[in-house]
C-alpha positions as CSV (number, residue, x, y, z in Angstrom):
1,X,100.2,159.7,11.5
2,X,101.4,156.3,10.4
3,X,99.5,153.2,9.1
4,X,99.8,150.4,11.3
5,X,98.8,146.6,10.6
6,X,97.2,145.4,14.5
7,X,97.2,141.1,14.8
8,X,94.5,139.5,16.2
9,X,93.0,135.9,16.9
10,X,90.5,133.9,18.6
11,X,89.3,130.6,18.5
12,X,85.6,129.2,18.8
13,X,84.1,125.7,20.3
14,X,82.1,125.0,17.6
15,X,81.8,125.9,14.1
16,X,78.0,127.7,14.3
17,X,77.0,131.6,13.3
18,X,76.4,132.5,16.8
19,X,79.5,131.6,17.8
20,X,81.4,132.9,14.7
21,X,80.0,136.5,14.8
22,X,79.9,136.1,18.7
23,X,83.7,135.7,18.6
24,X,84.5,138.1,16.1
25,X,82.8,140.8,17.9
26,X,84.7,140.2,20.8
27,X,87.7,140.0,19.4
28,X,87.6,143.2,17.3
29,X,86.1,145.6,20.1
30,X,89.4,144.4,22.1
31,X,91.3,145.4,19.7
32,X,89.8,148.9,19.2
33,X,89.9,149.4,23.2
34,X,92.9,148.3,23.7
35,X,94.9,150.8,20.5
36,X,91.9,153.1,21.4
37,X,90.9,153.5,17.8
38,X,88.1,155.2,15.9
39,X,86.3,153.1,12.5
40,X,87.0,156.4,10.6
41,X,91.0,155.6,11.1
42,X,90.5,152.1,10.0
43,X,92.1,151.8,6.4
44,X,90.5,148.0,6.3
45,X,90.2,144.6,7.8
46,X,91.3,141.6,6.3
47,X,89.7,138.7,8.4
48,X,91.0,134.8,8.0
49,X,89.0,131.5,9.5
50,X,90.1,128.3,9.7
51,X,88.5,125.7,7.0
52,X,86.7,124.1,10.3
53,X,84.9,127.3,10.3
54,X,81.9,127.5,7.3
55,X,79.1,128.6,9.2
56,X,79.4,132.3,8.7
57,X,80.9,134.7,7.4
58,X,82.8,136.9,10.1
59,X,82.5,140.1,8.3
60,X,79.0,139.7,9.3
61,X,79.7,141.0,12.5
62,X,82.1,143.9,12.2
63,X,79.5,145.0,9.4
64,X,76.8,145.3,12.0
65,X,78.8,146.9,15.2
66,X,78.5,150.9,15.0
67,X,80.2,153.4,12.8
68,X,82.0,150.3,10.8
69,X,79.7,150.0,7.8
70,X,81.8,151.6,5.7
71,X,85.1,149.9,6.3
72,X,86.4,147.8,3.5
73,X,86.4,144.1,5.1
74,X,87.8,140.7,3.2
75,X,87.2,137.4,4.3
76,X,89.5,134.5,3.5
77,X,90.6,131.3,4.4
78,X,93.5,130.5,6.4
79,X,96.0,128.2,4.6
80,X,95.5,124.9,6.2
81,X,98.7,123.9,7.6
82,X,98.7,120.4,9.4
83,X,98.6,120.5,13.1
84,X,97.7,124.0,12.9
85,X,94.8,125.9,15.8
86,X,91.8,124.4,14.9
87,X,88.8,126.8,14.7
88,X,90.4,130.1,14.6
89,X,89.3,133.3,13.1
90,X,92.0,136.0,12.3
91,X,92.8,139.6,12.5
92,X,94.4,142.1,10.9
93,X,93.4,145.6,11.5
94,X,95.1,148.1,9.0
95,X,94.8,151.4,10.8
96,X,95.8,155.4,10.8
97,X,97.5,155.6,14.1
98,X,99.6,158.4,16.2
99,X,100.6,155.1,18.4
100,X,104.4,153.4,17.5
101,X,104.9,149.9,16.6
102,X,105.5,149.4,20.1
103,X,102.8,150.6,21.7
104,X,100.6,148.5,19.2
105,X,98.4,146.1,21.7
106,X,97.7,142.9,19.5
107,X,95.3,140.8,21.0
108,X,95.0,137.1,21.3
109,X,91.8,135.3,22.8
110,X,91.1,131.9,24.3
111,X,93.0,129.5,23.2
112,X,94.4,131.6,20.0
113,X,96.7,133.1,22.9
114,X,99.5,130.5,21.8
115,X,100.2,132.0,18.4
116,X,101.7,134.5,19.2
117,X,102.9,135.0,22.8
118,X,105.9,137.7,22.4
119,X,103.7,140.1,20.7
120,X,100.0,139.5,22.4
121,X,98.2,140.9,25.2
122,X,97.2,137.9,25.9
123,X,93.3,137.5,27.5
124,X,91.7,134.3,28.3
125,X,87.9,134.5,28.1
């Protein structure tokens, strides 16, 4: 079993909670179907937001889904780089994983689906 870093982004409309934990939810549970992973195997999450985003903390979300309220989750901010995607909330899934590097799915939502093109699955919601 290797440990495994898994990328993923998605951006919002509007800086409010609902949408916040609404997105972050989304996000994560496509990440977990897609590399078909278990909380137990999650080693932690670190989770980055834009500085457009204050209304909630996104940890918030992942705390309440199922099994997860015992994985170790940071929140930061994103270092604001000019012209940068606006109102994106950040990824990265450290994981115990049989799967290669290869067969890592990193997902990429909305309009957070132009980061990184070459690695993402991408899905447009």
């Amino acid at each position: 079993m290797s440990v495994r870093g898994i990328r993923g982004a998605i951006t919002v409309d509007r800086n409010e909670e609902k949408d916040i934990l609404d997105a972050t939810s989304e996000m994560l549970e496509a990440i977990v179907a897609d590399n078909r992973i278990d909380p137990e195997d999650i080693c932690s999450v670190l989770i980055t937001v834009t500085t457009d985003l204050d209304a909630a903390f996104p940890a918030r979300a992942i705390r309440g889904l199922q099994g997860w309220d015992l994985v170790p989750l940071m929140c930061a901010v994103e270092v604001p780089v000019k012209g940068s995607l606006e109102r994106c909330i950040r990824l990265m899934v450290t994981v115990n994983t049989e799967l290669s590097q290869k067969e890592i799915k990193h997902v990429y939502l909305r309009g957070a689906s132009v980061l990184r093109p070459d690695l993402s699955v991408s899905k447009n919601a």
